[in-house]
C-alpha positions in Angstrom: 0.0 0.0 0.0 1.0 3.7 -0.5 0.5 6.5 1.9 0.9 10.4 0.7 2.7 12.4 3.4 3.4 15.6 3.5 7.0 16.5 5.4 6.0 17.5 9.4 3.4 14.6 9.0 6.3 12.8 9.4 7.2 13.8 12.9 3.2 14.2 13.7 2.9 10.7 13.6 5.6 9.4 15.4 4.3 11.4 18.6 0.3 10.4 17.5 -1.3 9.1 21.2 -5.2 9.8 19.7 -5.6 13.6 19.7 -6.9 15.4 16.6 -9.6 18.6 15.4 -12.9 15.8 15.2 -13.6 12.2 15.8 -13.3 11.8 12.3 -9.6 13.4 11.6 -8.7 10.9 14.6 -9.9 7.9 13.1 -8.0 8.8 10.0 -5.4 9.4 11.8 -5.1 6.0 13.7 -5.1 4.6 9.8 -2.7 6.4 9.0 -0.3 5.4 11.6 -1.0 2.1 11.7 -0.3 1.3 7.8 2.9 3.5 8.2 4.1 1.0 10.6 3.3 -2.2 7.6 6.2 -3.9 6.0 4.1 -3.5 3.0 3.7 0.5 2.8 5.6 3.2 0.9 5.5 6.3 1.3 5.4 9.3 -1.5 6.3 12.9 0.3 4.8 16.3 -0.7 4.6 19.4 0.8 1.3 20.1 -0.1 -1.9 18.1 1.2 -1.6 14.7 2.1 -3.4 11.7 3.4 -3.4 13.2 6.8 -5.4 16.1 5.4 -7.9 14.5 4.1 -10.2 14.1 6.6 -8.5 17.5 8.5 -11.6 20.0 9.0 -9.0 23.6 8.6 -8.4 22.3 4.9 -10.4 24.6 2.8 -9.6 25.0 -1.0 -7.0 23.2 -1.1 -5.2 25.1 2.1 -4.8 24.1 5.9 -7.0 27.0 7.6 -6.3 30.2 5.6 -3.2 31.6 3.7 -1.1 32.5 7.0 -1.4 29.6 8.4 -1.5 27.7 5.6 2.6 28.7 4.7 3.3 28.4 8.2 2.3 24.5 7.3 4.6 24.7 4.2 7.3 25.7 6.0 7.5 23.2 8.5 7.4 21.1 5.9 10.2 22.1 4.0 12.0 22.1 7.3 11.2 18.7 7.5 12.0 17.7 3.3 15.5 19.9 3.2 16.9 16.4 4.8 15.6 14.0 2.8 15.1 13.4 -0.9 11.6 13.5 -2.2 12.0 12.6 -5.5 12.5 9.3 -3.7 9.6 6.8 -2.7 10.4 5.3 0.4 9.7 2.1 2.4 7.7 3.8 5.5 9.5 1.3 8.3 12.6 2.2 6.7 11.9 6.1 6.6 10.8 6.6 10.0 14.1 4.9 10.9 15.5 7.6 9.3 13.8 10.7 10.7 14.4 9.0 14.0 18.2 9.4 13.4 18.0 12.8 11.6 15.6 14.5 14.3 17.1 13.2 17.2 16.7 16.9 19.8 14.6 19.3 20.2 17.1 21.8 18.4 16.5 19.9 15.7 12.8 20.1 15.5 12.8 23.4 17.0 11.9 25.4 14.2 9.2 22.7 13.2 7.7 21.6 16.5 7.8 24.9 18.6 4.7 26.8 17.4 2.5 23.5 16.9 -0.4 23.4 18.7 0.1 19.7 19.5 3.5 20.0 21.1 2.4 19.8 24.8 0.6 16.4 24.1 3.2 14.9 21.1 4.9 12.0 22.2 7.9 12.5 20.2 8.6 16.0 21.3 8.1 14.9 24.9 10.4 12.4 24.5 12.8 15.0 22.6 12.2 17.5 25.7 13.2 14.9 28.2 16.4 13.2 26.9 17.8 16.8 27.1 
C-alpha cells in the first residue's frame, strides 16, 4: 500500500497518542499510523496536502485553515524535506528509521515543533524534551 505524506506529518505521527480537530480526523489518523508502521507501505512525500489532510476540517480550497497559516504548514514542511530526498519513494519502516536518526533533539525540531499546537501532548517532542 501507499500513503501520501506531507513533510511535518512525518514527525506528527511518530508522537500520534489519539488527539486530533474531530472524531473523524482521529480515526483517520489512527489509519494512517498504523499502515505507516506495515512492511508493505511506501510512502510518496509532498509538501502540499496529504493523506493526513484529508479528513482535516482547517483544509479549505486546497489550504490548511487560511493563507497564514496555511505557509506556516509549508514551511514546517520544508524544514522537515531539506533532509531527505523527495523525489524518492520510500519504504515507511525504513523512513521513520531515518527521521528517528536525523531529528534526534529538540534543536532539531525546534523550528518545526515549537509553534505547533500539539506539542504539549506529542509523544515524540516529549520524548525529545526529556532526553535533554
Amino acid at each position: 500500500m501507499k500513503l501520501i505524506l506531507r513533510g511535518h506529518h512525518l514527525l506528527c505521527l511518530k508522537g500520534f497518542q489519539g488527539y486530533g480537530y474531530d472524531e473523524s480526523f482521529t480515526e483517520n489518523m489512527i489509519e494512517v499510523n498504523f499502515k505507516r508502521k506495515q512492511k508493505d507501505t511506501t510512502v510518496e512525500l509532498v509538501s502540499s496536502p496529504d493523506d493526513i489532510c484529508s479528513k482535516c476540517p482547517n483544509l479549505k480550497g486546497g489550504i490548511c485553515g487560511n493563507e497564514s497559516h496555511n505557509t506556516d504548514i509549508v514551511r514546517m514542511d520544508h524544514e522537515v524535506l531539506k533532509q531527505l530526498d523527495s523525489e524518492n519513494e520510500y519504504d515507511s519502516i525504513g523512513l521513520f528509521e531515518k527521521i528517528d536518526e536525523i531529528f534526534n533533539s529538540v534543536e532539531s525540531v525546534s523550528e518545526i515543533c515549537f509553534n505547533c499546537m500539539w506539542h504539549e501532548k506529542c509523544l515524540f517532542y516529549q520524548k525529545l524534551l526529556n532526553d535533554r
